[in-house]
C-alpha positions in Angstrom: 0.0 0.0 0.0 3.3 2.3 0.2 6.0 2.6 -1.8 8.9 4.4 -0.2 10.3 7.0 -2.5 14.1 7.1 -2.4 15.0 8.8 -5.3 14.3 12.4 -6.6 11.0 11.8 -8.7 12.0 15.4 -10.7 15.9 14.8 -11.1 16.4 11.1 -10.2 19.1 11.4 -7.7 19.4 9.7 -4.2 20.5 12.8 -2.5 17.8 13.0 -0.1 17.4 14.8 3.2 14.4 14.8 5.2 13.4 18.2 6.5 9.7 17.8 8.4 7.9 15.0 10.2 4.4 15.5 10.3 3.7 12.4 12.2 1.7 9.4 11.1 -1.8 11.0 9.8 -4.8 9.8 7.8 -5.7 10.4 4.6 -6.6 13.7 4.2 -9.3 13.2 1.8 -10.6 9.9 3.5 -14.2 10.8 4.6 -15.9 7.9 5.9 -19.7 6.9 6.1 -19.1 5.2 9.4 -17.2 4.4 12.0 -14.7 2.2 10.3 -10.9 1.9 11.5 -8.8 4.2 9.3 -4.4 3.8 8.3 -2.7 6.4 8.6 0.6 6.5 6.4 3.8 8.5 7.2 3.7 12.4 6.2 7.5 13.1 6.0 8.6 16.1 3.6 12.2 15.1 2.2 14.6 17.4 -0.2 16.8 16.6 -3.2 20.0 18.3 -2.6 20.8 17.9 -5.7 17.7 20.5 -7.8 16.2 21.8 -4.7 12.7 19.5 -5.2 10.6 18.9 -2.2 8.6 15.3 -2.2 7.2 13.2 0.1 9.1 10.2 1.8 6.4 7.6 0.6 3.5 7.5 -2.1 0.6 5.7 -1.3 -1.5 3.3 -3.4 -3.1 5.6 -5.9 -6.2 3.9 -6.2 -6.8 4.1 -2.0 -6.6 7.9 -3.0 -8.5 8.6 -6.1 -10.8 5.5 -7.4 -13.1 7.6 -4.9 -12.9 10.7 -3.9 -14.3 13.6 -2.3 -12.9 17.0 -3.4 -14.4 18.7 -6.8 -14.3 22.2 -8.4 -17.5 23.0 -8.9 -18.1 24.8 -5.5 -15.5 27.1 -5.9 -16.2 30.7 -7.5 -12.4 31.2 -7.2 -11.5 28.4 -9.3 -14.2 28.7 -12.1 -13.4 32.3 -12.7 -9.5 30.5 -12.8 -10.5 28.0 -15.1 -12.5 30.6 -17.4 -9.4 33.2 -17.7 -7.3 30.0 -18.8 -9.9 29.1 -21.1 -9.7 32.6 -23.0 -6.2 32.2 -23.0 -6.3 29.0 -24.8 -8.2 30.2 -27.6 -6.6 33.4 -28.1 -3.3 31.6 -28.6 -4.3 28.8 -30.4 -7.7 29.3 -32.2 -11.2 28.9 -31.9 -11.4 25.1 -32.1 -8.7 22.2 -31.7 -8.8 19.2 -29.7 -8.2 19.3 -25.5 -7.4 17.0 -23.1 -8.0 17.6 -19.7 -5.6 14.6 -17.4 -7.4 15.0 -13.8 -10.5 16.5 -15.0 -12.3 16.0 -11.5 -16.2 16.7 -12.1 -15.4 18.2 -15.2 -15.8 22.3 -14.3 -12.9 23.2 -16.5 -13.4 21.5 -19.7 -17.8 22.3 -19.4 -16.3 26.0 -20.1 -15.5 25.1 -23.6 -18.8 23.5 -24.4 -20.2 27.0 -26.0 -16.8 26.5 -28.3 -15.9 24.6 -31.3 -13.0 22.6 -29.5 -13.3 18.8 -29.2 -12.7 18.0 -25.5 -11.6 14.6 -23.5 -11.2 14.3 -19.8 -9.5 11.4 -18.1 -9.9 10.8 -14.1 -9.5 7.8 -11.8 -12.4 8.9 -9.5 -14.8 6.8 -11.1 -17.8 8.3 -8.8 -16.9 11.9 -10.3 -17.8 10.6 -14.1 -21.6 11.0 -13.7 -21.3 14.5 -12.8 -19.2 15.2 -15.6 -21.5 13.8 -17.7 -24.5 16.2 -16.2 -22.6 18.9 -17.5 -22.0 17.4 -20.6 -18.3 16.2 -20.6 -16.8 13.1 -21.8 -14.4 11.5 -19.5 -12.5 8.4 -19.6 -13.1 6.7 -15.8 -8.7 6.0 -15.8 -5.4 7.0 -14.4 -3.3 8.9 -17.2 0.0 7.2 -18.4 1.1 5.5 -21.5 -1.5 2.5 -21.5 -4.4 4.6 -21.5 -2.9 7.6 -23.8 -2.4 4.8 -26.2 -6.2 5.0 -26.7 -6.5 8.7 -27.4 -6.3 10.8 -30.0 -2.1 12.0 -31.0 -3.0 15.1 -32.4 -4.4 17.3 -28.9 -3.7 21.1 -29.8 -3.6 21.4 -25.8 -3.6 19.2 -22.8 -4.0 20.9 -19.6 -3.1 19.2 -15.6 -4.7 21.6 -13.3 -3.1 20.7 -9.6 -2.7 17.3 -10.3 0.7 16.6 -12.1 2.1 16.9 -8.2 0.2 13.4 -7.2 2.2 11.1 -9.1 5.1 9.4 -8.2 6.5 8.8 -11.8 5.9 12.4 -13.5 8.2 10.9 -16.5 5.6 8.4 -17.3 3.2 11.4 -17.7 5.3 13.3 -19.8 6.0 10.0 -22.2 2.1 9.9 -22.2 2.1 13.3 -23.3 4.1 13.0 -25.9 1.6 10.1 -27.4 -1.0 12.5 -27.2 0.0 15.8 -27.9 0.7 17.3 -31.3 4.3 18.0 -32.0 3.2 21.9 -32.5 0.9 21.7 -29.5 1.7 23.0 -25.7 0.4 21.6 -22.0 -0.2 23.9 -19.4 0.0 22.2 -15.8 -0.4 24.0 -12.8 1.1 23.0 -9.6 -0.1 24.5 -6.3 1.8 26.2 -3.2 4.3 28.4 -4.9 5.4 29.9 -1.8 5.1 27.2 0.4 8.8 27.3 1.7 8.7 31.1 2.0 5.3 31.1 4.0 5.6 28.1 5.8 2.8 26.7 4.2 3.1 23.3 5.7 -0.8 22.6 5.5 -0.7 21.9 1.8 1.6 18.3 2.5 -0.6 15.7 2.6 -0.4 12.2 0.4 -2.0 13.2 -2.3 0.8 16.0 -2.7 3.8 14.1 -3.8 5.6 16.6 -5.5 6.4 20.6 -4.6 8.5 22.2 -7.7 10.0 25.5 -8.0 12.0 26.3 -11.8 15.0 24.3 -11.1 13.2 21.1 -10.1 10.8 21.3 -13.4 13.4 21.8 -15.4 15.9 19.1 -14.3 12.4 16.9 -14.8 11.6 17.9 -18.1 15.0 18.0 -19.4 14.8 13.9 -18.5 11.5 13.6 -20.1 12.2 15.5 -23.4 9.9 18.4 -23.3 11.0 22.0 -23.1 10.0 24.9 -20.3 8.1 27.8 -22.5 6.8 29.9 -19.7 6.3 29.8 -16.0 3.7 32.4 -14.1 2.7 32.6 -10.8 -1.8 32.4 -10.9 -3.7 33.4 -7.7 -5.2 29.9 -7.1 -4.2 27.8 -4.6 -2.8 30.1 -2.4 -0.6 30.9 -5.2 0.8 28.3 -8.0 2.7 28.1 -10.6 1.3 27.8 -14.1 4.0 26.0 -16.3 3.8 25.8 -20.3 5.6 23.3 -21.5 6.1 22.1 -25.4 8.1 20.0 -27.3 10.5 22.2 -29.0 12.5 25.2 -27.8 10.5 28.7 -28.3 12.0 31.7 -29.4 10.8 33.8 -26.4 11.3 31.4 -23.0 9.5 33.5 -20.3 10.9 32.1 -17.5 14.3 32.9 -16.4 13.1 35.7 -14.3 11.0 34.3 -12.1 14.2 31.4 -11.9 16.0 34.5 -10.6 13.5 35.3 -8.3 13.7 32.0 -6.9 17.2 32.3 -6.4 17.5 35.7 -4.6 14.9 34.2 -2.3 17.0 31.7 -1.2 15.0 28.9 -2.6 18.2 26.6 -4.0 19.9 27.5 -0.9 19.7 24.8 2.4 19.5 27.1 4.8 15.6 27.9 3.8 14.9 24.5 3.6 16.7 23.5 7.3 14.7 26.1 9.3 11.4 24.9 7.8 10.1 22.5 10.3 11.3 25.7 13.2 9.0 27.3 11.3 5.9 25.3 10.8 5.8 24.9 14.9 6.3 28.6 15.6 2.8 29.0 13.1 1.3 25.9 15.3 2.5 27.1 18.7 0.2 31.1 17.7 -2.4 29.1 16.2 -3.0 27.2 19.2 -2.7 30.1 21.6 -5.4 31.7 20.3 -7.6 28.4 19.6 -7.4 28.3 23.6 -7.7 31.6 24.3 -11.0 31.9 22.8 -12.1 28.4 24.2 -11.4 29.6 27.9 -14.1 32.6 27.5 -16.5 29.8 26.0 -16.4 30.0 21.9 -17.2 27.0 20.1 -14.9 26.4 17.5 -15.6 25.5 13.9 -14.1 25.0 10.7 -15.6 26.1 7.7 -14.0 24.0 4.2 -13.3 20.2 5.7 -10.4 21.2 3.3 -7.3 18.2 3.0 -5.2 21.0 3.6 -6.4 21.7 6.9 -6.9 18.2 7.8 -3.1 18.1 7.9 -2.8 21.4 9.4 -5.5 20.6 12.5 -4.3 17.1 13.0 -0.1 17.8 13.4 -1.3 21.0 16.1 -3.7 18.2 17.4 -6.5 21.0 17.6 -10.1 19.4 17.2 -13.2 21.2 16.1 -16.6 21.1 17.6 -17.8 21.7 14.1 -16.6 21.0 10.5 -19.0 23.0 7.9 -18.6 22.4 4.0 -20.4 23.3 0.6 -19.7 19.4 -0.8 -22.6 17.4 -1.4 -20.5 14.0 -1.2 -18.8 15.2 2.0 -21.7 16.5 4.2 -23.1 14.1 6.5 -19.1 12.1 6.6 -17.1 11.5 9.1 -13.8 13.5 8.9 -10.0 13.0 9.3 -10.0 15.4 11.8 -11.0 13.1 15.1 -14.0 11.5 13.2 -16.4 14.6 13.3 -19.0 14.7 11.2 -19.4 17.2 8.4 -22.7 19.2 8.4 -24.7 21.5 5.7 -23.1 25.2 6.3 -26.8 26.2 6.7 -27.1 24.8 10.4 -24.9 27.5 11.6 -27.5 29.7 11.5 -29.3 27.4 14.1 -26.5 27.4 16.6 -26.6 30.2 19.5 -23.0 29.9 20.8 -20.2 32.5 19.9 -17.8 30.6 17.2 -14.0 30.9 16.4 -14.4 30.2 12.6 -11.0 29.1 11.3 -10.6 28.7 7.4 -9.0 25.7 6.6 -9.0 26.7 2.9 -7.2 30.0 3.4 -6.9 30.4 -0.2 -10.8 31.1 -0.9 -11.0 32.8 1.8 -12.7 35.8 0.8 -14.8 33.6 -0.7 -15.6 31.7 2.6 -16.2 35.2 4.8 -18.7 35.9 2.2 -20.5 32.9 2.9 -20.4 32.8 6.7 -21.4 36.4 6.8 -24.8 35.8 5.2 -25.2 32.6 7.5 -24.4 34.5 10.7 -25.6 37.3 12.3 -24.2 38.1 15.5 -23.2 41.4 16.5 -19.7 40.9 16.0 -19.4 37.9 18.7 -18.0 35.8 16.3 -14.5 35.7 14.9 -12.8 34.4 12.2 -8.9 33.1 11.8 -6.8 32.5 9.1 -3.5 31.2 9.7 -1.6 32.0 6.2 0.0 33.5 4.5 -0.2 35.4 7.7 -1.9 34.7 11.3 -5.0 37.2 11.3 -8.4 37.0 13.8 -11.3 39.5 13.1 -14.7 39.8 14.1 -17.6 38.6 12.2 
């Protein structure tokens, strides 16, 4: 059920140094309709000295953590706004039809935008429970994991191919790329996006969890793609995710390569340096030592405290500082009504907050939409202020509701 991982997955070297334990933890994404006994796997963050990538000390099975699963894109405003901008960009710069492939399509949000468009589209996603809801919205999907067996069955002449925040939860992101190159025209591009660009900086531990395999920066995705035969064309940092990286990638060299600033940007930051990378796990326990002063603080003059987004992300974040909700609120159909990772809690409708009388500490697990989240928890709650609200990055903030 794990495979440990003890070479660079990017690079391919053994030069490996483990820089944060986060314990033994559940899935993150592992909601459960009852009671059953859960596994929890090892949640160690290691680093290739060798091209500064960041990837975890074991992979588990992939089909434990996608033949089923829980998250889906549809209930985010943030992302389909995302997801639109990168679908005008598409057909600006390569036409107004063409084939795309969507590897990791989810429940099919992104590729549904092109369905007023003349492009053919494809998804492919293990999660065979996410197909139907594709479907509803009119997108084919083929119910698969993407590597060279099953791009053997597609099309070779995609104009595009897109991986949004999914090319990180492979352990072999060669055998990707070699799919890609079965599928892909020789003149066409793939645009993958992979999340938590400023993890290191931030000390955005939350976003490690097993599904996350992989955390790039420039020198990592390029020692990877230089292996794998494909070319960097441009690298951007999108406000998604908490901030991620949006790599284009082709098969031949372009004239103009937009990337060598932000490689320089990288590099003044420190980010190919160890030093960064040793003071890390210092780090992460400072943000979990001021997190859990105020959690208390607020419990000792009788808040209640809640989360709203039973995001994977804070999963990680709530188990390692061992803090446990009285309530866990989210917008997902197929996760209301579950039990949780987070000390088996169940996950209610966000609408039964307006039933509850008690004064609430809501902290937003899913920091990155959380404008998005105030929004919704402001029209649920109407309390005179009693209320607060924390977010603990990309800085530690508490305001009243």
């Amino acid at each position: 059920m794990v495979k440990v991982l003890t070479s660079c997955v990017a690079c391919g070297n053994r030069n490996l140094r483990r820089i944060l334990d986060l314990g033994a933890q559940p899935l993150a994404n592992e909601y459960l309709s009852d009671l059953a006994p859960r596994t929890s796997y090892p949640l160690c963050l290691n680093l290739c000295e060798s091209c500064t990538h960041l990837q975890l000390s074991v992979s588990v099975n992939p089909d434990i953590l996608f033949r089923n699963y829980f998250y889906v894109s549809s209930t985010s405003k943030v992302l389909s706004d995302y997801f639109m901008d990168l679908k005008n960009r598409i057909l600006q710069e390569f036409g107004s039809r063409g084939y795309l492939l969507d590897i990791g399509s989810n429940d099919g949000t992104f590729i549904s935008k092109f369905n007023d468009t003349e492009w053919e589209t494809l998804g492919v996603d293990p999660a065979a429970n996410l197909a139907p809801n594709a479907a509803e919205i009119g997108v084919r999907t083929l119910s698969a994991f993407y590597n060279t067996s099953a791009a053997s069955l597609l099309r070779d002449n995609f104009n595009v191919a897109v991986a949004m925040n999914v090319f990180a939860h492979t352990d072999n992101p060669i055998e990707i790329l070699n799919a890609l190159k079965l599928n892909v025209a020789e003149s066409g591009s793939v645009f993958i996006q992979t999340s938590q660009a400023n993890m290191i900086i931030n000390g955005e531990f939350d976003t490690i969890y097993h599904e996350h395999i992989s955390f790039f920066n420039v020198k990592s995705m390029k020692a990877l793609l230089a292996r794998a035969g494909w070319e960097l064309s441009e690298v951007s940092i999108v406000d998604v995710h908490g901030g991620s990286y949006l790599w284009k990638i082709s098969r031949k060299s372009e004239k103009q390569r937009a990337f060598h600033g932000r490689e320089e940007e990288e590099m003044e930051s420190g980010l190919y340096d160890l030093e960064i990378y040793l003071s890390f796990a210092d780090r992460c326990q400072v943000i979990v030592s001021e997190v859990k002063e105020i959690v208390e603080k607020l419990r000792t003059q009788g808040y209640k405290i809640a989360t709203y987004g039973a995001a994977a992300k804070g999963n990680t974040f709530l188990n390692f500082a061992s803090i446990t909700p009285d309530f866990i609120f989210d917008d997902t159909p197929l996760k209301i009504g579950k039990y949780s990772p987070v000390s088996n809690i169940v996950v209610s409708n966000p609408k039964e907050m307006k039933n509850l009388s008690d004064k609430i500490l809501f902290i937003i697990p899913a920091w990155n939409f959380s404008t998005e989240i105030k929004e919704k928890i402001s029209r649920l709650r109407v309390r005179s202020g009693k209320d607060f609200l924390l977010t603990y990055f990309p800085k530690r903030e508490v305001e009243s509701l």
